[in-house]
Biotite code that builds the C-alpha atoms (Angstrom):
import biotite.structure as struc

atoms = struc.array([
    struc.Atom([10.043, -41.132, -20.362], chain_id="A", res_id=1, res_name="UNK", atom_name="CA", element="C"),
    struc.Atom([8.270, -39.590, -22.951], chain_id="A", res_id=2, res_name="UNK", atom_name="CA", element="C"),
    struc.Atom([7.394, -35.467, -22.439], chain_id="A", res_id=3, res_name="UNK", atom_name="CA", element="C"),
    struc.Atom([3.114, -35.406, -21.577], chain_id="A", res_id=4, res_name="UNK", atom_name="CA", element="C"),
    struc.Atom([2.202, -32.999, -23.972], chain_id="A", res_id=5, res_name="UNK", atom_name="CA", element="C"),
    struc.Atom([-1.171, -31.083, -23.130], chain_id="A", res_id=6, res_name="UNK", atom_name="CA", element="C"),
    struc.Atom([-4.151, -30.893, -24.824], chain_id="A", res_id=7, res_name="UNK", atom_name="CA", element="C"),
    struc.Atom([-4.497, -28.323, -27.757], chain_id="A", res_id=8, res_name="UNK", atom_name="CA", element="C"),
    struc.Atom([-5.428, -25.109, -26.070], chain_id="A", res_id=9, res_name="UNK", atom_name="CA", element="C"),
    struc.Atom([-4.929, -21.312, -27.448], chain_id="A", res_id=10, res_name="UNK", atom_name="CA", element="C"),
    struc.Atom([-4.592, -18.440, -25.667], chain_id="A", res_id=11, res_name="UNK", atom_name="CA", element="C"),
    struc.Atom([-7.024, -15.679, -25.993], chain_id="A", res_id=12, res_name="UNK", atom_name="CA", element="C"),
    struc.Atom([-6.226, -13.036, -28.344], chain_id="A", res_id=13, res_name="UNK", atom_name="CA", element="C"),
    struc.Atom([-5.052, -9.567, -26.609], chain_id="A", res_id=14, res_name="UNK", atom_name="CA", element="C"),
    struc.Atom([-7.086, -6.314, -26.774], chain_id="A", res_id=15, res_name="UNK", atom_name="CA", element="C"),
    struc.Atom([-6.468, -4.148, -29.985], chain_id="A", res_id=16, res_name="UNK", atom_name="CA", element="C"),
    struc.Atom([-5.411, -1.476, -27.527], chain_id="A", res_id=17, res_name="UNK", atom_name="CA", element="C"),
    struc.Atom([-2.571, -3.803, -26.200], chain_id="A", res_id=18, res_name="UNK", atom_name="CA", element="C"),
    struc.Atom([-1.382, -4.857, -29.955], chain_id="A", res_id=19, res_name="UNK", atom_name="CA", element="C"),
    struc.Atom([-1.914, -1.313, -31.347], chain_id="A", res_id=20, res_name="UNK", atom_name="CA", element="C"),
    struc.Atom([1.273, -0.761, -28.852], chain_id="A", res_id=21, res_name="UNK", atom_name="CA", element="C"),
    struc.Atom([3.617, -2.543, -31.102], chain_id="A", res_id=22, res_name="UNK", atom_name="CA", element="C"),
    struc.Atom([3.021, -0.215, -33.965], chain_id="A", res_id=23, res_name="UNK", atom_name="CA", element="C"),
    struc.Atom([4.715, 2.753, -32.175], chain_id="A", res_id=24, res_name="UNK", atom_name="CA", element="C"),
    struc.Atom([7.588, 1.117, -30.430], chain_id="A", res_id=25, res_name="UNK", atom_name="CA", element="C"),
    struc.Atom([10.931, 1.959, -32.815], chain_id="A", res_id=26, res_name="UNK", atom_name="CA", element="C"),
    struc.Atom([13.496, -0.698, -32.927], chain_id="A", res_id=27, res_name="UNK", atom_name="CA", element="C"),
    struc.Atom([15.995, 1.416, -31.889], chain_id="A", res_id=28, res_name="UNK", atom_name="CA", element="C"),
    struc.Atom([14.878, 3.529, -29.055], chain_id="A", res_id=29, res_name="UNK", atom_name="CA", element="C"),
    struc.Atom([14.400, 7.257, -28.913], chain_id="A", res_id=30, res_name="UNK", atom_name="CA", element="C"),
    struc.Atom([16.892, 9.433, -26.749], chain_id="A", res_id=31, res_name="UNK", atom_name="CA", element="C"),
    struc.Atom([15.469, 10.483, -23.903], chain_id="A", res_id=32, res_name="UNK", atom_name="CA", element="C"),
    struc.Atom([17.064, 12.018, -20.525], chain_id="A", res_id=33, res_name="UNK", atom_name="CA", element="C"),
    struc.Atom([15.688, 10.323, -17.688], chain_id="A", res_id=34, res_name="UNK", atom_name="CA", element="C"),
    struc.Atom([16.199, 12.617, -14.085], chain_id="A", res_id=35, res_name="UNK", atom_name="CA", element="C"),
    struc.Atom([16.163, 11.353, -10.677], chain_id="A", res_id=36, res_name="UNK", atom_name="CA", element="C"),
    struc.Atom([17.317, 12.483, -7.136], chain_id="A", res_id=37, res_name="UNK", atom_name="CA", element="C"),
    struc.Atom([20.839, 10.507, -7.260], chain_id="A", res_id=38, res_name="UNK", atom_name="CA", element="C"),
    struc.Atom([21.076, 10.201, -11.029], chain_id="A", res_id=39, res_name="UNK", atom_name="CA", element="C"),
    struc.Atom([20.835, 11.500, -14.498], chain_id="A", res_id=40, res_name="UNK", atom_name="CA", element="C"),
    struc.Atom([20.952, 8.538, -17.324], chain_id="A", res_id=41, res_name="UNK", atom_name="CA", element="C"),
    struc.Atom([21.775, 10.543, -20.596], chain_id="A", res_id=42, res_name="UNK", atom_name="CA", element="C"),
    struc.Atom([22.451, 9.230, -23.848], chain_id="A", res_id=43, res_name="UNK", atom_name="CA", element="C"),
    struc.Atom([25.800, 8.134, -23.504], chain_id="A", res_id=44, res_name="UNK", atom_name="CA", element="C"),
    struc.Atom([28.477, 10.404, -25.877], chain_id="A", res_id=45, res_name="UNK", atom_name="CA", element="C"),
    struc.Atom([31.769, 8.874, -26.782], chain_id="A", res_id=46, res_name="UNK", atom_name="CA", element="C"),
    struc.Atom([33.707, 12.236, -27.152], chain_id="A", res_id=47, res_name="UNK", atom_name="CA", element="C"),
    struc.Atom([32.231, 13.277, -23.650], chain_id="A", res_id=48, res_name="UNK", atom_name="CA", element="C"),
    struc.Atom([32.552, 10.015, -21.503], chain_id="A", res_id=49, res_name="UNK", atom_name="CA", element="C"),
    struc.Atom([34.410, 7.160, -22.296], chain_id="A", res_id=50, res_name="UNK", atom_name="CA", element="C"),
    struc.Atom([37.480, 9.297, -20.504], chain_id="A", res_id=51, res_name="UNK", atom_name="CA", element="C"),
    struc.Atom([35.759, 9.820, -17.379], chain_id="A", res_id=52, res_name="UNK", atom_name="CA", element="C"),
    struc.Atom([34.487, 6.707, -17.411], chain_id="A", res_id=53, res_name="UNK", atom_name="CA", element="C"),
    struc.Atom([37.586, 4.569, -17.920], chain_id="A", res_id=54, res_name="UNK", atom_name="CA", element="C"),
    struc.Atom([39.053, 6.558, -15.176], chain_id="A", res_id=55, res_name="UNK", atom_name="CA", element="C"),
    struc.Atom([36.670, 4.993, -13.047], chain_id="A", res_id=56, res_name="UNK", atom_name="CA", element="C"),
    struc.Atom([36.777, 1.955, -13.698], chain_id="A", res_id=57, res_name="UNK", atom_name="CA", element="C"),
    struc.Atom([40.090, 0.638, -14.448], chain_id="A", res_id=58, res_name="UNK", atom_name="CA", element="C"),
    struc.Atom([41.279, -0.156, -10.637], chain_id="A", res_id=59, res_name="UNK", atom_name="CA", element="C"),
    struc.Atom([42.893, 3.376, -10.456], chain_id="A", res_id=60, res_name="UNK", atom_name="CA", element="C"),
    struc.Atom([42.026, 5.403, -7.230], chain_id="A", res_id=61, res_name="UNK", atom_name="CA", element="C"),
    struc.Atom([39.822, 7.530, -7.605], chain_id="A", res_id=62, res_name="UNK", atom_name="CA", element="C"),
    struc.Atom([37.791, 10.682, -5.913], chain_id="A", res_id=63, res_name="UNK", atom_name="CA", element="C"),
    struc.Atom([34.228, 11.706, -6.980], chain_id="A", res_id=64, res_name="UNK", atom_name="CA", element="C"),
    struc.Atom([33.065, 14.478, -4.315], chain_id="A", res_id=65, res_name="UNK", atom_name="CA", element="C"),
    struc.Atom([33.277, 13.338, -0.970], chain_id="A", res_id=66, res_name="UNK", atom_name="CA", element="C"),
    struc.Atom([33.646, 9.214, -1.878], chain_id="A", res_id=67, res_name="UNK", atom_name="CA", element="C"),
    struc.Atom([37.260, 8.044, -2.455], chain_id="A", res_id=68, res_name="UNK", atom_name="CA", element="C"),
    struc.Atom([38.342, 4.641, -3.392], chain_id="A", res_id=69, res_name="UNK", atom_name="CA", element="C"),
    struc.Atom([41.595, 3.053, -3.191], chain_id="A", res_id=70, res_name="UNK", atom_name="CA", element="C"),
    struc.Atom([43.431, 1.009, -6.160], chain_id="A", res_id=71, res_name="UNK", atom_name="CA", element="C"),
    struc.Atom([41.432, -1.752, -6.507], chain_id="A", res_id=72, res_name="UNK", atom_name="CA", element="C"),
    struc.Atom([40.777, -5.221, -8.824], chain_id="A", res_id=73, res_name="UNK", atom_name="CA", element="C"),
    struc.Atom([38.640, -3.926, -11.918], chain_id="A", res_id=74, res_name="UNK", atom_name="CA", element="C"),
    struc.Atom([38.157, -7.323, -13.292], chain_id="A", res_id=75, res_name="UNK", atom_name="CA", element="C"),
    struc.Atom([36.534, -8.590, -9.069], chain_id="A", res_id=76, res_name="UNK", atom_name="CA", element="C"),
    struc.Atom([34.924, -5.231, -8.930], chain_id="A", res_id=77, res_name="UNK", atom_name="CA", element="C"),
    struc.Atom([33.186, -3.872, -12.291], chain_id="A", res_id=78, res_name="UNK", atom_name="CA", element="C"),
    struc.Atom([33.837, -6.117, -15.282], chain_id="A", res_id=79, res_name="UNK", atom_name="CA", element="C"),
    struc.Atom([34.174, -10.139, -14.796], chain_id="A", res_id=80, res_name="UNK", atom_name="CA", element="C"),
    struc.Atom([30.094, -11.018, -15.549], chain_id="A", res_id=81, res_name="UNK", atom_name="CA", element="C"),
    struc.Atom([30.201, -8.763, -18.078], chain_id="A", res_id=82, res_name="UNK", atom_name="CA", element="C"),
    struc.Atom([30.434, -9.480, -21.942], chain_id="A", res_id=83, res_name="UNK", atom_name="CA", element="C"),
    struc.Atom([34.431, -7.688, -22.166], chain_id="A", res_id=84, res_name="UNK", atom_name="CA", element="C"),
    struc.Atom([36.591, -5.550, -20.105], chain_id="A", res_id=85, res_name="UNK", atom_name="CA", element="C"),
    struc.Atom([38.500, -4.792, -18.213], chain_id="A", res_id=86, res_name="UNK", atom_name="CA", element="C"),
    struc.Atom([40.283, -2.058, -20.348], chain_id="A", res_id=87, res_name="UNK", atom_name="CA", element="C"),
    struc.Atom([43.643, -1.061, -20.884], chain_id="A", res_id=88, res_name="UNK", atom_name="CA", element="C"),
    struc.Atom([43.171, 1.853, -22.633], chain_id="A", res_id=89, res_name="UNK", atom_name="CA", element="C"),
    struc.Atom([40.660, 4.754, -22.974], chain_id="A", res_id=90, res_name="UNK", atom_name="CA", element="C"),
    struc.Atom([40.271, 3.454, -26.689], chain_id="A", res_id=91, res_name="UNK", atom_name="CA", element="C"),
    struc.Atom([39.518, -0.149, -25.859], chain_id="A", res_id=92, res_name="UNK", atom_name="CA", element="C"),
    struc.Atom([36.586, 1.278, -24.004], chain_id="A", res_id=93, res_name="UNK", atom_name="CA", element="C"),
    struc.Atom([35.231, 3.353, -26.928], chain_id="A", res_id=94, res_name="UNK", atom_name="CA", element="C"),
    struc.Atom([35.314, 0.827, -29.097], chain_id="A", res_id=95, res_name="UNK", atom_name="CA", element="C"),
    struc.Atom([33.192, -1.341, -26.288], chain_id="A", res_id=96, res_name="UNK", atom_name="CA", element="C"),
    struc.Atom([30.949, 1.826, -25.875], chain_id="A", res_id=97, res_name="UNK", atom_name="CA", element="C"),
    struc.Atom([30.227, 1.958, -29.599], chain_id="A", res_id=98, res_name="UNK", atom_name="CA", element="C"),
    struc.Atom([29.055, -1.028, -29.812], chain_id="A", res_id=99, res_name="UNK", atom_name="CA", element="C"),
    struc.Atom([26.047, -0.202, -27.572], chain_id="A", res_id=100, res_name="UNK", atom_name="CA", element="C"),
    struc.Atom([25.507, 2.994, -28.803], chain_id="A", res_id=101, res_name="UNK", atom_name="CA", element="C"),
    struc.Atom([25.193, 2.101, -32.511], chain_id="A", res_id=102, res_name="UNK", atom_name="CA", element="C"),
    struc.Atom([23.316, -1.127, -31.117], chain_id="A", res_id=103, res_name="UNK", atom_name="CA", element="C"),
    struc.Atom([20.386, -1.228, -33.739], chain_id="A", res_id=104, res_name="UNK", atom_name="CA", element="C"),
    struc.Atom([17.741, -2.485, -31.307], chain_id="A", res_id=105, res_name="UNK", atom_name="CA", element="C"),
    struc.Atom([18.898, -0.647, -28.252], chain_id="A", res_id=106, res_name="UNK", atom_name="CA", element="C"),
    struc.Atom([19.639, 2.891, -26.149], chain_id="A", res_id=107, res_name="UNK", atom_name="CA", element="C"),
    struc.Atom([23.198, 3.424, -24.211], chain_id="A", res_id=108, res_name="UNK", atom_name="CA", element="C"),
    struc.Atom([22.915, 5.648, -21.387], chain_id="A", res_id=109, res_name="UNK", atom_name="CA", element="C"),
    struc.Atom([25.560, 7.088, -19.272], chain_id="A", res_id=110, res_name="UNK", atom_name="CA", element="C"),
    struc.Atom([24.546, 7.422, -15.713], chain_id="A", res_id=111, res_name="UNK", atom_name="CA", element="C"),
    struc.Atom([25.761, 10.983, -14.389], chain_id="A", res_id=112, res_name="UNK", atom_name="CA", element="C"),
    struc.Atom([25.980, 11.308, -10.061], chain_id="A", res_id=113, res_name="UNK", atom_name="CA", element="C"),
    struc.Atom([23.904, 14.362, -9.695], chain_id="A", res_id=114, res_name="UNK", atom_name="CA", element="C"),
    struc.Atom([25.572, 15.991, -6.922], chain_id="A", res_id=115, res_name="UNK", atom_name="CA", element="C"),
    struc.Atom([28.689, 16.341, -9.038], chain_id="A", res_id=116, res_name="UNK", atom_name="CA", element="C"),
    struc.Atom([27.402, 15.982, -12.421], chain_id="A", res_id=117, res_name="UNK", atom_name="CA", element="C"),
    struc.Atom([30.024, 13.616, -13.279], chain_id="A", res_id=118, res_name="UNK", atom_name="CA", element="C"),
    struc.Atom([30.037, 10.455, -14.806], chain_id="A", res_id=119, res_name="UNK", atom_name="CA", element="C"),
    struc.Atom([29.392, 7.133, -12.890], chain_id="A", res_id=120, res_name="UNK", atom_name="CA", element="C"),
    struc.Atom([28.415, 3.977, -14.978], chain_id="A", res_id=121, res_name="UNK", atom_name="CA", element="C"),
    struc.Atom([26.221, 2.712, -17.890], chain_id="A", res_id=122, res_name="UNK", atom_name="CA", element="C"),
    struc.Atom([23.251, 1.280, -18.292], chain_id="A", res_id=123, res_name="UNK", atom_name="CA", element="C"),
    struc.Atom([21.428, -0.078, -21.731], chain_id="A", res_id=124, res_name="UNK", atom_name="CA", element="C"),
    struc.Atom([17.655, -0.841, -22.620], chain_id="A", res_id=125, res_name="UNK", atom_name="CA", element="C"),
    struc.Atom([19.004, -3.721, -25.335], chain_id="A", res_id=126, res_name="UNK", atom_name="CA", element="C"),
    struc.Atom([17.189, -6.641, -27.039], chain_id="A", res_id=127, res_name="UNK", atom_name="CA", element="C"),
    struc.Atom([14.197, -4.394, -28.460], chain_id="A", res_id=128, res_name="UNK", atom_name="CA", element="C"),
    struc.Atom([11.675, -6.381, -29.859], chain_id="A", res_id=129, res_name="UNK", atom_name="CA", element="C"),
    struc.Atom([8.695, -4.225, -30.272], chain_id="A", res_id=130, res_name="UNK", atom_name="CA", element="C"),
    struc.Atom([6.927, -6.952, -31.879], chain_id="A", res_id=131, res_name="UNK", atom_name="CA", element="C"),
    struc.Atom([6.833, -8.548, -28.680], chain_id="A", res_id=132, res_name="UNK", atom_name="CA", element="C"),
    struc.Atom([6.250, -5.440, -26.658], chain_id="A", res_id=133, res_name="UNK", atom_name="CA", element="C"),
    struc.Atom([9.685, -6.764, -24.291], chain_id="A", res_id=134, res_name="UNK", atom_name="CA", element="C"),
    struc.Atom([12.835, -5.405, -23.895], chain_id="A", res_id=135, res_name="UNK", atom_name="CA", element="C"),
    struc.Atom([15.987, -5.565, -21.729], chain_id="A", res_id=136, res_name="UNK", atom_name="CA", element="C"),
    struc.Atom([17.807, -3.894, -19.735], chain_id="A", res_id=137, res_name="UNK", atom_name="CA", element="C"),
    struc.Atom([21.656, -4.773, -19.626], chain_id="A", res_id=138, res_name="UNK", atom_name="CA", element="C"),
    struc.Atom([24.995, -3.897, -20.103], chain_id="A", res_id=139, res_name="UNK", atom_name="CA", element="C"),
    struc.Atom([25.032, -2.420, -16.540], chain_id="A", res_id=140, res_name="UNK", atom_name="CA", element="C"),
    struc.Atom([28.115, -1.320, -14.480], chain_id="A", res_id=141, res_name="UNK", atom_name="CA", element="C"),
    struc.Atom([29.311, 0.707, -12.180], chain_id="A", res_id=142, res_name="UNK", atom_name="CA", element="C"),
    struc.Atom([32.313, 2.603, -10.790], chain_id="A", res_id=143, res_name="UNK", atom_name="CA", element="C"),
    struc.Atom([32.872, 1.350, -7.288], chain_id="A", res_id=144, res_name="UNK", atom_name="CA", element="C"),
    struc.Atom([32.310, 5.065, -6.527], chain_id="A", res_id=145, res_name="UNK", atom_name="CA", element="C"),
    struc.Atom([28.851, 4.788, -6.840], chain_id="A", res_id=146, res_name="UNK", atom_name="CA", element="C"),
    struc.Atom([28.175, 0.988, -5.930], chain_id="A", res_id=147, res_name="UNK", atom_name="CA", element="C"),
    struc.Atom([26.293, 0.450, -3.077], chain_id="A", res_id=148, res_name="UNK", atom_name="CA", element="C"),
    struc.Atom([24.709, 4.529, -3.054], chain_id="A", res_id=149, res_name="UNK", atom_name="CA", element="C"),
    struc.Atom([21.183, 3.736, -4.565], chain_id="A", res_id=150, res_name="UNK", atom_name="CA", element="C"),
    struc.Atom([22.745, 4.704, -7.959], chain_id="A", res_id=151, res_name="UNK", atom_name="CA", element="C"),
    struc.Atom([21.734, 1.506, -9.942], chain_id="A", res_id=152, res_name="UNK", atom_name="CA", element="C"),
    struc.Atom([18.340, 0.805, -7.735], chain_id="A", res_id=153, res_name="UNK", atom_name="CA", element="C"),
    struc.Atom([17.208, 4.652, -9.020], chain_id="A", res_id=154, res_name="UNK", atom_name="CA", element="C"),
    struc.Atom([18.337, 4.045, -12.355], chain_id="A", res_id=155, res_name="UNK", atom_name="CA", element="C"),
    struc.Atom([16.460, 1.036, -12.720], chain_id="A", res_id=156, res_name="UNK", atom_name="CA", element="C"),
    struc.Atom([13.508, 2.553, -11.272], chain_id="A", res_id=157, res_name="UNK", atom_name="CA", element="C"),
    struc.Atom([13.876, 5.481, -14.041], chain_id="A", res_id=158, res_name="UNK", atom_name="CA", element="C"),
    struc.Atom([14.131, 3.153, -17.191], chain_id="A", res_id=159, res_name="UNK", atom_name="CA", element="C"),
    struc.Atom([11.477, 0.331, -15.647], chain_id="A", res_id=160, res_name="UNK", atom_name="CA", element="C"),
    struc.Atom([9.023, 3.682, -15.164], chain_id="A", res_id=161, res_name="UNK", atom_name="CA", element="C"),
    struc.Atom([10.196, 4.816, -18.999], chain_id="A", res_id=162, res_name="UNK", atom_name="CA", element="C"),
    struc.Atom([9.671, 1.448, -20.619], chain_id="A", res_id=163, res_name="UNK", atom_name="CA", element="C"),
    struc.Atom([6.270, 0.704, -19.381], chain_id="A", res_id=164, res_name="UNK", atom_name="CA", element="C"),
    struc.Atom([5.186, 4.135, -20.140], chain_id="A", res_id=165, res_name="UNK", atom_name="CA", element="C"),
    struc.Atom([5.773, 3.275, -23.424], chain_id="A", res_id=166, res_name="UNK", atom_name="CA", element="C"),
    struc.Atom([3.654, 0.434, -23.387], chain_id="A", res_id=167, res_name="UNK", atom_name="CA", element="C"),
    struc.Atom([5.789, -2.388, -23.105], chain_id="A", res_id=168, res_name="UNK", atom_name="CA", element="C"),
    struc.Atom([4.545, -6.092, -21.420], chain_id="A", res_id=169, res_name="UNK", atom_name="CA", element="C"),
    struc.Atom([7.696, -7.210, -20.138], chain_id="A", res_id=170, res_name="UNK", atom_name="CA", element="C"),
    struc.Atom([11.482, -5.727, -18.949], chain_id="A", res_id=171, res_name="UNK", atom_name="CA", element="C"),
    struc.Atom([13.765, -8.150, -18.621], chain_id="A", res_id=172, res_name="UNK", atom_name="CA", element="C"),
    struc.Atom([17.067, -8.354, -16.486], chain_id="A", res_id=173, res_name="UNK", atom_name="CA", element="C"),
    struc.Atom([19.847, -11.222, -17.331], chain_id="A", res_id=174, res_name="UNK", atom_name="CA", element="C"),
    struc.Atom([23.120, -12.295, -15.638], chain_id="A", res_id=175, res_name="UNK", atom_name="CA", element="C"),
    struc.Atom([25.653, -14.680, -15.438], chain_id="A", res_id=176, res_name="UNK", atom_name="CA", element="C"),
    struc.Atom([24.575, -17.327, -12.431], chain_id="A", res_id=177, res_name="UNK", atom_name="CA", element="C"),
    struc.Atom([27.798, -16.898, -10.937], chain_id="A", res_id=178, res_name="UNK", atom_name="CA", element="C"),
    struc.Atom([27.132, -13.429, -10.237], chain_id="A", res_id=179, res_name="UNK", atom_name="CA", element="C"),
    struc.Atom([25.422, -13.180, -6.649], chain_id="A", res_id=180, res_name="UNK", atom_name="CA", element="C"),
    struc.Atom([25.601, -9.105, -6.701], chain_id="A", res_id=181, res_name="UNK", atom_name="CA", element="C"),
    struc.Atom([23.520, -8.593, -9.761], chain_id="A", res_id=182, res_name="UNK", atom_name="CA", element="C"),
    struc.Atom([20.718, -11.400, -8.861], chain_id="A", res_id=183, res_name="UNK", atom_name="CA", element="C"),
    struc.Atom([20.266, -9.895, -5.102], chain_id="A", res_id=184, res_name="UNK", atom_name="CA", element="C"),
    struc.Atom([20.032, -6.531, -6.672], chain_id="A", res_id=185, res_name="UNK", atom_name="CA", element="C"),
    struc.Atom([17.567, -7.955, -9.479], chain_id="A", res_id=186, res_name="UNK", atom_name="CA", element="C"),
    struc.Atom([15.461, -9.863, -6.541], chain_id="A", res_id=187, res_name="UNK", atom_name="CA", element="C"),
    struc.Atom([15.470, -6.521, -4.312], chain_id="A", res_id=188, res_name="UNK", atom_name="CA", element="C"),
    struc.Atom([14.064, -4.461, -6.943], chain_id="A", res_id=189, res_name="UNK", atom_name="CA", element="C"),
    struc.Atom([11.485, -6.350, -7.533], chain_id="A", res_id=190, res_name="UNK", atom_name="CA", element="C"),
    struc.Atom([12.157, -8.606, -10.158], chain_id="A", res_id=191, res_name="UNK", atom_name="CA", element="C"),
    struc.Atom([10.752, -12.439, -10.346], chain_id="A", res_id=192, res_name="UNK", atom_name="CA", element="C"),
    struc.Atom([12.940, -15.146, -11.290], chain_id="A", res_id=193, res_name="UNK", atom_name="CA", element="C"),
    struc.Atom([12.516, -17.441, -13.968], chain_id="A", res_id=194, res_name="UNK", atom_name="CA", element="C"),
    struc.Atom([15.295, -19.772, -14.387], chain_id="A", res_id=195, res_name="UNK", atom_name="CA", element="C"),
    struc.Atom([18.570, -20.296, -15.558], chain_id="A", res_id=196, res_name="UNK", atom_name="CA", element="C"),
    struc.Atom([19.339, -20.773, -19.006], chain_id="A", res_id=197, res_name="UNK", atom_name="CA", element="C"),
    struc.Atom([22.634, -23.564, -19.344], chain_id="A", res_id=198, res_name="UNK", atom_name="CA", element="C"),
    struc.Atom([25.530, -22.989, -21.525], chain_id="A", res_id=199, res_name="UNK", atom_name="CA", element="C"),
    struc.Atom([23.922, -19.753, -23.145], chain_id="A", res_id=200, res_name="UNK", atom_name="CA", element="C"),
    struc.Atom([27.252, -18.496, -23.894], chain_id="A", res_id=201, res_name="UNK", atom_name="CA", element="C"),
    struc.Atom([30.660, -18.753, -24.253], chain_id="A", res_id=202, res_name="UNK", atom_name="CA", element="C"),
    struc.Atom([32.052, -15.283, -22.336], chain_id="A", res_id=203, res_name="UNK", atom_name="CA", element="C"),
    struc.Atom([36.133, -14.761, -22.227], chain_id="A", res_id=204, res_name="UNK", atom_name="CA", element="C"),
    struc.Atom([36.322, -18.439, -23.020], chain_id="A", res_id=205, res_name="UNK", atom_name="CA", element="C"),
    struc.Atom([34.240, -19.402, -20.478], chain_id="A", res_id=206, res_name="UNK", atom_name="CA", element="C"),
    struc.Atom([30.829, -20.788, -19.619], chain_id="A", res_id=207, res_name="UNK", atom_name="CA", element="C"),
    struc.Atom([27.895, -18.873, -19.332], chain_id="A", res_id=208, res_name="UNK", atom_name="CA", element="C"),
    struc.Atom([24.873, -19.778, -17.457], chain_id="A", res_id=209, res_name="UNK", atom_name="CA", element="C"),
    struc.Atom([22.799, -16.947, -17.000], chain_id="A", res_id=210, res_name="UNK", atom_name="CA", element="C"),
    struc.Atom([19.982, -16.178, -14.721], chain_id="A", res_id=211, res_name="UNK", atom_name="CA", element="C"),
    struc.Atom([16.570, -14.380, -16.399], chain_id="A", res_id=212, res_name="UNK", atom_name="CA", element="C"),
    struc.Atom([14.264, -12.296, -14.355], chain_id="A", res_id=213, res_name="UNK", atom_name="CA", element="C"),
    struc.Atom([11.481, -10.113, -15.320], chain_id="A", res_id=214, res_name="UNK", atom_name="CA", element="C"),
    struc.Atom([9.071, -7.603, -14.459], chain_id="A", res_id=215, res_name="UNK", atom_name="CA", element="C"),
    struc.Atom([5.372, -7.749, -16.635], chain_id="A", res_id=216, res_name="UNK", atom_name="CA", element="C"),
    struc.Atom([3.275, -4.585, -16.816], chain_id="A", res_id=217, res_name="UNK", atom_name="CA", element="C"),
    struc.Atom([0.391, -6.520, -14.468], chain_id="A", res_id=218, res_name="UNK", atom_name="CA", element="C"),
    struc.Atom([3.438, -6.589, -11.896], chain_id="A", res_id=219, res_name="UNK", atom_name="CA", element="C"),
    struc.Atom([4.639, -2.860, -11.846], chain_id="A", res_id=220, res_name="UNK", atom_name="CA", element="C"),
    struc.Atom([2.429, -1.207, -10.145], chain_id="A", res_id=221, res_name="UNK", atom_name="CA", element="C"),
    struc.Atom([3.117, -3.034, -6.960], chain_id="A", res_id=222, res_name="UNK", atom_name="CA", element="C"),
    struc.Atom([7.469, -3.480, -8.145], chain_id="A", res_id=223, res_name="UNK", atom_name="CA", element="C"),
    struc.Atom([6.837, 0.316, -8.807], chain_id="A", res_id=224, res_name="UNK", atom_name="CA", element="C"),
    struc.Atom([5.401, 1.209, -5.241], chain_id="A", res_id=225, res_name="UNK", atom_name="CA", element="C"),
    struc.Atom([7.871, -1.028, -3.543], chain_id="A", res_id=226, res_name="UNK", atom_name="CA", element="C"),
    struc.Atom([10.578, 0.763, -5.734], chain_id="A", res_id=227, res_name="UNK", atom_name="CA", element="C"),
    struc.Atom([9.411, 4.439, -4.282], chain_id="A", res_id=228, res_name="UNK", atom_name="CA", element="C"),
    struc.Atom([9.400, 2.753, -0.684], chain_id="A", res_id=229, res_name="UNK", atom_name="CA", element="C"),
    struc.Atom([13.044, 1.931, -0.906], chain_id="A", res_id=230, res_name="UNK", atom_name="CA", element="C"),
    struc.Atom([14.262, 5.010, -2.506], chain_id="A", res_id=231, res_name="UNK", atom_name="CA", element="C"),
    struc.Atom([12.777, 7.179, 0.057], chain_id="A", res_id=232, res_name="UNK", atom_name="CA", element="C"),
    struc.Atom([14.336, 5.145, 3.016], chain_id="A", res_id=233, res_name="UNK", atom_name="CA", element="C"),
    struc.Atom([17.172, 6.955, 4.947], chain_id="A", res_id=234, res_name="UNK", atom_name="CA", element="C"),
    struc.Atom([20.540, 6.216, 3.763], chain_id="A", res_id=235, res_name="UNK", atom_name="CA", element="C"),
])
């Protein structure tokens, strides 16, 4: 059966204020610190925190304040729905890391537990298109240390505040379909789902389906209240 295809229809052009937006949007983001009550995200710094963060994240045991983990499966744990990893080496890493940071279209940022000011996970805004006044946020891990503390709902709440701030329409989250962790989290923060996109990729010689969800700027006031609600519930 043939597709129906409707009749010719336009949408309405924005406001000048909304497409004036585009014009200060940089392809590759700005630094900027972003400060919460559980976390710091700071542009992420080779030299400073590929170390730290290897250490936590390679299935080693590991302490950070009062949390300790035992040995564990990096690959189950931080790295399988991710684009590499895990890592062997403190080096392997870096070179991983540098990717995102020199990313031409994008901002690495480390995310840094603020009751010990150490070094937790990392979190990108990636896929700039200022054009388009969207952008994504990916490339998101964890140690196991801070999974399941309100790390990565606070640090999404920071960049989703930062990005929209900025003016853009629409934040988008992506994720392999397999992974059930990352589209509970995406759902829970407030995120709508779209659809999943077959066979997007081909990831360690595997399939990729992967889920899209987004948040538009009509949307996040209410995503930004609900947000606030479930950071200020008890622990």
């Amino acid at each position: 059966m043939s597709e129906q295809v409707p009749a010719a229809a336009t949408s309405p052009v924005l406001p000048a204020a909304v497409l004036a937006r585009r014009q200060h949007l940089p392809l590759k983001f700005a630094p900027v610190t972003l400060s919460g009550t559980l976390v710091n995200l700071v542009p992420l710094d080779i030299d400073r925190d590929a170390a730290v963060l290897h250490a936590r994240s390679n299935g080693q045991p590991a302490t950070l304040g009062t949390r300790t983990v035992a040995a564990y499966d990096a690959d189950a744990v931080v790295w399988r729905y991710l684009f590499s990893g895990p890592f062997a080496t403190v080096g392997e890493l870096a070179t991983y890391l540098r990717g995102q940071v020199d990313a031409p279209n994008g901002l690495c940022l480390c995310v840094f537990d603020r009751a010990t000011g150490s070094q937790v996970g990392v979190v990108n805004f990636m896929n700039n298109v200022p054009e388009h006044l969207k952008v994504e946020l990916g490339g998101i891990w964890y140690s196991p240390l801070a999974q399941r503390t309100g790390a990565n709902a606070e640090a999404t709440y920071l960049m989703l505040r930062h990005a929209f701030a900025l003016g853009y329409r629409r934040v988008e989250w992506k994720c392999d379909a397999l992974n059930a962790r990352s589209r509970h989290a995406a759902l829970r923060m407030g995120f709508t789902f779209e659809g999943i996109q077959d066979a997007h990729f081909i990831i360690k010689d595997r399939n990729r389906d992967t889920a899209w969800f987004r948040i538009l700027d009509s949307e996040w006031p209410a995503v930004r209240a609900h947000l606030e609600r479930l950071l200020s519930a008890p622990a």
